[in-house]
Structure formats: C-alpha cells, structure tokens
C-alpha positions in Angstrom: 0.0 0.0 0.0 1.4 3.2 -1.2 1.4 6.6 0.8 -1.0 8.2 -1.4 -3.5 5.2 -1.4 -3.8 5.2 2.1 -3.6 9.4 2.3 -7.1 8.7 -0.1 -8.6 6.6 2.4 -8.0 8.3 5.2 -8.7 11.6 3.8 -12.0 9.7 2.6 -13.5 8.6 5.9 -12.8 11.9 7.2 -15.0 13.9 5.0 -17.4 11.6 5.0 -17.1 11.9 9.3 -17.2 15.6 8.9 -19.7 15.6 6.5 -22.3 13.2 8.9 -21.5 15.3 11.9 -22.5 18.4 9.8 -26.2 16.6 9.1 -25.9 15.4 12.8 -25.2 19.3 14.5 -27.5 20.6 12.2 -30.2 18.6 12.8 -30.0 18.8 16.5 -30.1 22.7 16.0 -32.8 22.7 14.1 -34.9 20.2 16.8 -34.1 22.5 19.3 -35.3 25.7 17.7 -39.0 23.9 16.8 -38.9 22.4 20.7 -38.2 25.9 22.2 -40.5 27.6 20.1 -43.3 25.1 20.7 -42.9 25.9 24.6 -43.3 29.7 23.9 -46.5 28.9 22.2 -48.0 26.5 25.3 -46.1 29.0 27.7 -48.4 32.0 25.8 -51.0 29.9 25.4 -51.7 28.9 29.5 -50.6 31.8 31.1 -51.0 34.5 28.4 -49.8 38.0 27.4 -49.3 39.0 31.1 -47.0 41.0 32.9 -46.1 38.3 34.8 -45.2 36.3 31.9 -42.9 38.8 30.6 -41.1 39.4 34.2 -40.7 35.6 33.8 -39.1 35.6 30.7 -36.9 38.9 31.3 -35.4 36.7 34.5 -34.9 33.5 33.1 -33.0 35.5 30.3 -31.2 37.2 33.0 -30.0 34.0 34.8 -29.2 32.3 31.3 -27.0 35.0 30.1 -25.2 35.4 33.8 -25.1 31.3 34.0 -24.0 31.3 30.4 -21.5 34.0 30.8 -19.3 32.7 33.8 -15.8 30.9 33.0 -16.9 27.8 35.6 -20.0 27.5 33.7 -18.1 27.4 30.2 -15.3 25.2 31.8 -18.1 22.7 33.1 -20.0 22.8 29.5 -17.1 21.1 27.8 
C-alpha cells in the first residue's frame, strides 16, 4: 500500500465523518429551535400575554446570560 493510497482513504472517511457530523449538529439545531419555540407557544397559550409572563421571561433571560457568561460554567460545559 502506497502513501498516497492510504492518504485517499483516510482523507476519505474523514470527509465523510465531517460531512455526517454536519447533518448530525445541524439537525440537533434545528430540533431545538422547533422544541423551544413550541414551549413559547404553550407558555403564551396557558398563562397568556401578562405582565407576569414577561417578568418571567426577562429573568430567566437574565439568569441564562449570567449562568452562560461565567468561566466555571463554560469550563463545566465542555
């Protein structure tokens, strides 16, 4: 076996790795987006357009971005 065949075959399954993980990520992604906005619409839905709804919303953005935004947090998310 040559250099160059086994450079091809390696260089083969690798693309083709890459290429599932691509399909993989991006389905995952695209799951999550139709999941999350599904539980806005039942959220809206059962308690409504309230003022309490959107103080609820405003603070769990608030403790997402602080959460998300920590170095432990990041360190513990890989």
């Amino acid at each position: 076996m040559t250099f160059t065949s086994l450079w091809s075959s390696v260089k083969s399954r690798a693309t083709s790795t890459v290429g599932l993980s691509v399909v993989v990520v991006s389905g995952l992604t695209v799951l999550s987006t139709a999941t999350g906005f599904v539980r806005e619409v039942v959220t809206g839905r059962t308690f409504g357009a309230t003022a309490e709804t959107d103080a609820f919303f405003a603070a769990f953005a608030v403790v997402s971005l602080v959460f998300f935004s920590s170095p432990e947090a990041q360190s513990k998310a890989r």
